[in-house]
C-alpha positions as CSV (number, residue, x, y, z in Angstrom):
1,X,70.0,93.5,110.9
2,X,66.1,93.7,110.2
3,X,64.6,96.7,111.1
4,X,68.2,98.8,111.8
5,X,67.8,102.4,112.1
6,X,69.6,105.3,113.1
7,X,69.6,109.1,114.2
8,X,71.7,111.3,111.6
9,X,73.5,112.5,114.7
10,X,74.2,109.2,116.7
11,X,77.7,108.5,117.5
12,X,79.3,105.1,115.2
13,X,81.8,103.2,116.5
14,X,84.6,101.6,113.5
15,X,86.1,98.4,114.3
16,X,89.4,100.1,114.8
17,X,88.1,101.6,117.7
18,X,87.5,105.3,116.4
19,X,84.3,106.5,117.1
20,X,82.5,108.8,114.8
21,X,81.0,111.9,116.2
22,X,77.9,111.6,113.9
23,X,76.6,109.4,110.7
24,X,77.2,112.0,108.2
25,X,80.5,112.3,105.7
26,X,82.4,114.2,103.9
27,X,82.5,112.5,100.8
28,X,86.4,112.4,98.9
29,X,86.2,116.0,95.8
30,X,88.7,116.2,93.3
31,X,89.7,119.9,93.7
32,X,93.0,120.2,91.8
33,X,94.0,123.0,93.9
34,X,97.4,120.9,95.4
35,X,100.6,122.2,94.4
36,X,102.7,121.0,90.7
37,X,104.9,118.4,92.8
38,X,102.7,116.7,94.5
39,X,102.1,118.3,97.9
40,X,99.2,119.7,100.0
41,X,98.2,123.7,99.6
42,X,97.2,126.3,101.9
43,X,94.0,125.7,100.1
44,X,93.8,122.0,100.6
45,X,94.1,123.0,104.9
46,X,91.5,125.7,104.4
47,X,89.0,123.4,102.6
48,X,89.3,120.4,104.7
49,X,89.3,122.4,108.2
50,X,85.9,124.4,106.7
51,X,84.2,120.7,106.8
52,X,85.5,119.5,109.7
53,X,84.8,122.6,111.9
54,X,81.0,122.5,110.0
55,X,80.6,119.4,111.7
56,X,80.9,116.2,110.3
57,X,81.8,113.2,111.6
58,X,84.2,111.9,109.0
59,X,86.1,113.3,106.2
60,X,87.7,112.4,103.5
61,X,90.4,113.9,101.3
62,X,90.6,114.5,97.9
63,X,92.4,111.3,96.0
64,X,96.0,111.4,96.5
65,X,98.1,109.6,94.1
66,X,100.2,106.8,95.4
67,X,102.8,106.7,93.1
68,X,104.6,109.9,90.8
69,X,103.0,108.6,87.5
70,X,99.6,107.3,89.0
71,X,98.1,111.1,89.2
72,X,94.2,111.2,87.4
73,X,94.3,114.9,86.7
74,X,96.3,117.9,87.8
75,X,96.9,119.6,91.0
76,X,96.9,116.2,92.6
77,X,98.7,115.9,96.1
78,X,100.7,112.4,96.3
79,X,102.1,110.0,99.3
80,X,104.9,108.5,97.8
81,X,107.3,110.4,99.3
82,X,108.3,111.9,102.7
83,X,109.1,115.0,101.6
84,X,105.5,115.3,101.2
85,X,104.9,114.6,105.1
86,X,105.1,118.2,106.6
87,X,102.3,119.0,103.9
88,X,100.2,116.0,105.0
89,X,100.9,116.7,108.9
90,X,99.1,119.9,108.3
91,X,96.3,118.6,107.1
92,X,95.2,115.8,109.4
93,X,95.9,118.7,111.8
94,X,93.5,121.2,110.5
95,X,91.3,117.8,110.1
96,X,91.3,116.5,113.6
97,X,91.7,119.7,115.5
98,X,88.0,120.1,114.8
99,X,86.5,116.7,116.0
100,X,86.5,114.9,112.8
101,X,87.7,111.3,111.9
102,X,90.4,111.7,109.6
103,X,91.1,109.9,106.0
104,X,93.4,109.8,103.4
105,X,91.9,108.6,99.7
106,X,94.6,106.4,98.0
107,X,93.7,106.0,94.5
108,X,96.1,105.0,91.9
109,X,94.7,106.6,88.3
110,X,95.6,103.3,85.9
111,X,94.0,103.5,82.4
112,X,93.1,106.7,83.2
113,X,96.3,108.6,84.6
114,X,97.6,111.1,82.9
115,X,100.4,109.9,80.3
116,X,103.5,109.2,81.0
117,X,107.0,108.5,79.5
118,X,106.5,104.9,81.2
119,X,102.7,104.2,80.0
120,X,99.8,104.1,82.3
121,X,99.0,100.6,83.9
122,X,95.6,98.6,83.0
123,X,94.3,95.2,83.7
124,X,94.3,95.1,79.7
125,X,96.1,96.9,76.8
126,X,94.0,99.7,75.6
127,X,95.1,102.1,73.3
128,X,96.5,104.7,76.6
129,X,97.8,102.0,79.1
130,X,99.6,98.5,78.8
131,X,98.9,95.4,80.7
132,X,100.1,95.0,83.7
133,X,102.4,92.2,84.6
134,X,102.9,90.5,88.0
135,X,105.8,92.7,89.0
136,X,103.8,96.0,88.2
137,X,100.8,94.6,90.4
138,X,103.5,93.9,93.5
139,X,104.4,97.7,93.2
140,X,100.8,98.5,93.0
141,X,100.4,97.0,96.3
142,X,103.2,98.1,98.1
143,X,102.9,101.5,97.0
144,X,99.3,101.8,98.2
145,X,100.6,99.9,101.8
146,X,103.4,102.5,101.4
147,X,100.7,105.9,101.1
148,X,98.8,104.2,103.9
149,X,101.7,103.8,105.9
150,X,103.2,107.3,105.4
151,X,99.4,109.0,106.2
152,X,99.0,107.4,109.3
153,X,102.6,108.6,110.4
154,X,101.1,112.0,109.0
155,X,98.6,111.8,112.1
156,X,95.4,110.5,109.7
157,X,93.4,108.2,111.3
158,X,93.3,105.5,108.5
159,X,93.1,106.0,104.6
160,X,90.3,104.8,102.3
161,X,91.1,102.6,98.7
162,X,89.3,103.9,96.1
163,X,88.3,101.2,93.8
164,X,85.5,102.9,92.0
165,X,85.1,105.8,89.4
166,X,87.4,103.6,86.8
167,X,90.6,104.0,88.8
168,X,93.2,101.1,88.1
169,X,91.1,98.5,91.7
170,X,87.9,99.1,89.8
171,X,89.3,98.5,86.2
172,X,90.0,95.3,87.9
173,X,86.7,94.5,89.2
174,X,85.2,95.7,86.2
175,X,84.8,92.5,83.5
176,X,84.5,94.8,80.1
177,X,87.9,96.7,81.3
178,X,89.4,93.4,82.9
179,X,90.2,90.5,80.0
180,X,92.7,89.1,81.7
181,X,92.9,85.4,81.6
182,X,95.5,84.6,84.6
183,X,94.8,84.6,88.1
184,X,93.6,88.5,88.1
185,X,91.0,88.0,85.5
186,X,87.8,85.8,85.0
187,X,85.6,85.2,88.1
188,X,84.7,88.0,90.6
189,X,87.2,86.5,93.1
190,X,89.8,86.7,90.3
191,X,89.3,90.0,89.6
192,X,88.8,91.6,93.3
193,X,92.0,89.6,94.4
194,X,94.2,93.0,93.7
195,X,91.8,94.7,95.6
196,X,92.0,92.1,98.1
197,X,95.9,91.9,98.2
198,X,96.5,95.8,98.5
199,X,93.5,95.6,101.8
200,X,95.8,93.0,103.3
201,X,98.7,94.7,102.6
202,X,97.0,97.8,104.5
203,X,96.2,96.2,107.2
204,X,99.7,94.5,107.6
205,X,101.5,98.1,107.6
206,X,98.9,99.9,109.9
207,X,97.4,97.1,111.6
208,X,95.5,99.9,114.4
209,X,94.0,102.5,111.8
210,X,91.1,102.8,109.9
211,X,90.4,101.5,107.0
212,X,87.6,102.0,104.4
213,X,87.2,101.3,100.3
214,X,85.2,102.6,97.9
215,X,82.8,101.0,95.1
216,X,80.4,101.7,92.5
217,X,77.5,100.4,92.6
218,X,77.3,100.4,89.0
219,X,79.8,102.2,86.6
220,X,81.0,101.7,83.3
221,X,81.0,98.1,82.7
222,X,80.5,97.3,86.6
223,X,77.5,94.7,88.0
224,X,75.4,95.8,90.5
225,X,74.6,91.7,91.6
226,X,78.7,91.3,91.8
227,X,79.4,94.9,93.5
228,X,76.8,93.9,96.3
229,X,78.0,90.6,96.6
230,X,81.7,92.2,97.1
231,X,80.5,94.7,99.8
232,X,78.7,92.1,101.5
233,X,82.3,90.1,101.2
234,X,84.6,92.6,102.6
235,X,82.3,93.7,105.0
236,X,81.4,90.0,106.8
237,X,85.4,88.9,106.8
238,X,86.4,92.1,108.2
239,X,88.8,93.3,105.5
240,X,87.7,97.0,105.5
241,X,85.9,98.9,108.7
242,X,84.0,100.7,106.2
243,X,82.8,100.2,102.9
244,X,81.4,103.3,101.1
245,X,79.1,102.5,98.1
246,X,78.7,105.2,95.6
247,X,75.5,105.1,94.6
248,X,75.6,108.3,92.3
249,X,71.4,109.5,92.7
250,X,68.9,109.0,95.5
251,X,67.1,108.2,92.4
252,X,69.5,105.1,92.0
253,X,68.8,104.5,95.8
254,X,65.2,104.7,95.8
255,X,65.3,101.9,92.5
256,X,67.5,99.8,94.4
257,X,65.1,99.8,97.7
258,X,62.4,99.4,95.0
259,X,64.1,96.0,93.7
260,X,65.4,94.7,97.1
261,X,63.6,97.0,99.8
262,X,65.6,95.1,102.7
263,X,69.0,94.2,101.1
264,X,70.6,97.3,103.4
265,X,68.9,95.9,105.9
266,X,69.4,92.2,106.4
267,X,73.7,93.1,104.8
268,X,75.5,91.4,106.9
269,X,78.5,93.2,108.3
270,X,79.4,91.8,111.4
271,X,83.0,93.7,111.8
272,X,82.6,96.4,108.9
273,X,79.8,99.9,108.5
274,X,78.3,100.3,105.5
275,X,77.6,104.0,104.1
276,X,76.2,105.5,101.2
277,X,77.0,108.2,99.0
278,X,75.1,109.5,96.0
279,X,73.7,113.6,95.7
280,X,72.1,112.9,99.1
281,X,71.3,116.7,99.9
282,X,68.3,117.3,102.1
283,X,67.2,115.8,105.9
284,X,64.5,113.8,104.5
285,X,67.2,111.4,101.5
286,X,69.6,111.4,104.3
287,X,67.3,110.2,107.2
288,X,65.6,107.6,104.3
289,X,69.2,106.0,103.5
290,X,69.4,105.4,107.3
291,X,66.1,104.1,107.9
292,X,66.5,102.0,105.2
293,X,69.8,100.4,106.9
294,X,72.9,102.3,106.5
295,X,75.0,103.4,108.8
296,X,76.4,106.9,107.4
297,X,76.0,108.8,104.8
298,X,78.4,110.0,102.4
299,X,77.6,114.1,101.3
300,X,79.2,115.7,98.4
301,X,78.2,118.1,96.2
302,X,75.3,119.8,98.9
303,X,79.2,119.9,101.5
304,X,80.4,122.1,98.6
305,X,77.5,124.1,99.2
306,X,77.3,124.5,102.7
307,X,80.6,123.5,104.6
308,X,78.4,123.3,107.9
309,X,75.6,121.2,106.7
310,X,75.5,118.6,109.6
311,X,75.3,122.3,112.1
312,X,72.6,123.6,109.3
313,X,70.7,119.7,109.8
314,X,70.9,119.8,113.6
315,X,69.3,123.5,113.7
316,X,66.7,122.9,110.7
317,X,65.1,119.2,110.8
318,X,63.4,120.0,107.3
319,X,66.9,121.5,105.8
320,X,68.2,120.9,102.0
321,X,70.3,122.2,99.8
322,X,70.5,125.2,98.0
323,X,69.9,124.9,94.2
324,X,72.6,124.8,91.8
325,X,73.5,126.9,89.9
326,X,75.8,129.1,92.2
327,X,77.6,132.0,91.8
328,X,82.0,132.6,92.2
329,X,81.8,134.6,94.6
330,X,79.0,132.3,96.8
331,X,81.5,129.2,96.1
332,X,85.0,131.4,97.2
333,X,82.9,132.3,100.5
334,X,82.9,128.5,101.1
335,X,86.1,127.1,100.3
336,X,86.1,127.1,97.1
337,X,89.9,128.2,95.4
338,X,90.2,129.6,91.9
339,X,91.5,125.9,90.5
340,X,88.8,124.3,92.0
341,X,86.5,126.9,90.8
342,X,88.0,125.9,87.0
343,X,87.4,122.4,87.5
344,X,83.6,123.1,88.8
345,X,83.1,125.5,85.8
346,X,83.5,122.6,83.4
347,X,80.4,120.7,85.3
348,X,77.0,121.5,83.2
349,X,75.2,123.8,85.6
350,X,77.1,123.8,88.6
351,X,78.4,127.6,88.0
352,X,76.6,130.2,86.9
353,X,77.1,130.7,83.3
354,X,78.8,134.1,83.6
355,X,80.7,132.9,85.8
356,X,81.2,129.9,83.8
357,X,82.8,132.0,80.9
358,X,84.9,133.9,83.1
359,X,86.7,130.8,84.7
């Protein structure tokens, strides 16, 4: 893999056969702007299909819950049901209508779902969850296979785990969260197996879609030695077709290439594409995460911004993103609905402070 580079705008082939129509991604944004029980919105369609017809090659949706009491925060749309199927249709519609590769982010919240009459679920007690026990981890599993299942019957192309952000997979991986002492807990092969399980489990119910998981490259109590050693994993036994590390900064980017200027490089994946996401926002920290060896890019808060940022990158070699921070009205003009807008407003400098005040 020496030497690997790639053109922003070069087509990429996924294992599962889908091809991508360029190497740039619509990163997974918590929105809150699905409806109280669990479906998708109008504004969920309209925010998606914005991205999709700007351009990029893959994208993600927000994080939908896999089961009822596994939901992070509010206005969360789930997949544990099929009453939620029309709503989901709809979406991978407005998606895929556009060119795009379609996915669906399963994420069950954990230690960190909102509270229920049943308790959240942790690899450990903490004061807001309670251990889970073996029979709790086999519903995990199956309801992740379950959300997988039911989005590809949607029309998605695949779904993507989220193990990062200190969800209930990355609570796992994590060895300050994770003081388990059974076969779950301990080594890093102990404490990935969840993650491992509910991959097979995927792969078992929707054998021909896409599949993709996400980590931290460091968070919370999270080792960057172990996190790239667990990429490198599930990428060289094929377990995921994509793995998308969150790297949070091109400043954390630029220190990793400083500490290991090949590791993207010389990664082997043989089956699997590796991308990177992290506040990549301009031509120049997109093209430099290629050169340096990934295969896509992951783009976030500069998508917000400017739903056709791969059109603006195709037209403007030397483009980047607007400053921050922005007005209501500039964010409504792109996508942006009046719960999403509440949820930005409580971001330090995202919008402006007038605005801020009047969210």
């Amino acid at each position: 893999m020496e030497g690997l580079m790639h053109s922003m705008f070069e087509p990429l082939r996924l294992a599962s056969g889908h091809v991508l129509r360029n190497r740039l991604m619509f990163a997974p944004l918590t929105t809150q702007q699905s409806l109280a029980d669990g479906r998708v919105s109008r504004e969920d369609r309209h925010w998606l299909a914005m991205r999709a017809q700007g351009g990029f090659g893959l994208v993600l949706t927000a994080a939908a819950a896999v089961t009822a009491d596994s939901r992070a925060f509010r206005g969360q749309y789930g997949t544990y049901s099929d009453a939620f199927l029309p709503g989901m249709t709809g979406l991978a519609h407005a998606v895929k209508r556009h060119g795009a590769i379609a996915l669906v982010q399963l994420q069950h919240g954990g230690g960190r779902s909102l509270r229920t009459a049943g308790g959240a679920l942790a690899p450990s007690p903490t004061p807001a969850a309670r251990a889970a026990n073996r029979g709790d981890l086999a519903e995990v599993i199956d309801a992740f296979a379950s959300g997988a299942e039911r989005s590809v019957r949607a029309g998605f192309h695949g779904v993507q785990v989220h193990a990062a952000y200190g969800f209930l997979l990355a609570q796992f991986l994590d060895p300050q969260a994770n003081r388990r002492t059974d076969a779950y807990g301990g080594s890093l092969d102990n404490r990935a197996r969840l993650l491992r399980e509910v991959l097979a489990a995927i792969r078992t119910r929707t054998p021909s879609a896409a599949l993709s998981v996400r980590l931290n490259f460091r968070d919370r109590g999270l080792r960057p030695d172990e996190m790239l050693a667990l990429a490198g994993e599930l990428l060289v036994d094929g377990a995921v077709d994509h793995l998308d590390l969150v790297v949070e900064h091109p400043a954390v980017f630029e220190e990793m290439e400083a500490a290991r200027p090949t590791w993207l490089r010389t990664l082997n994946r043989r089956r699997g594409v590796l991308g990177l996401t992290g506040g990549f926002s301009s031509a120049r920290s997109i093209e430099a995460a290629l050169e340096s060896g990934a295969d896509l890019v992951g783009i976030g808060t500069a998508a917000v911004l400017h739903p056709d940022l791969p059109k603006q990158l195709l037209a403007h070699p030397g483009f980047r993103s607007r400053t921050l921070p922005a007005t209501a009205d500039y964010l409504a003009e792109r996508g942006v609905s009046p719960p999403f807008l509440d949820y930005l407003a409580d971001w330090p400098g995202f919008v402006t402070e007038a605005d801020r005040a009047a969210a």
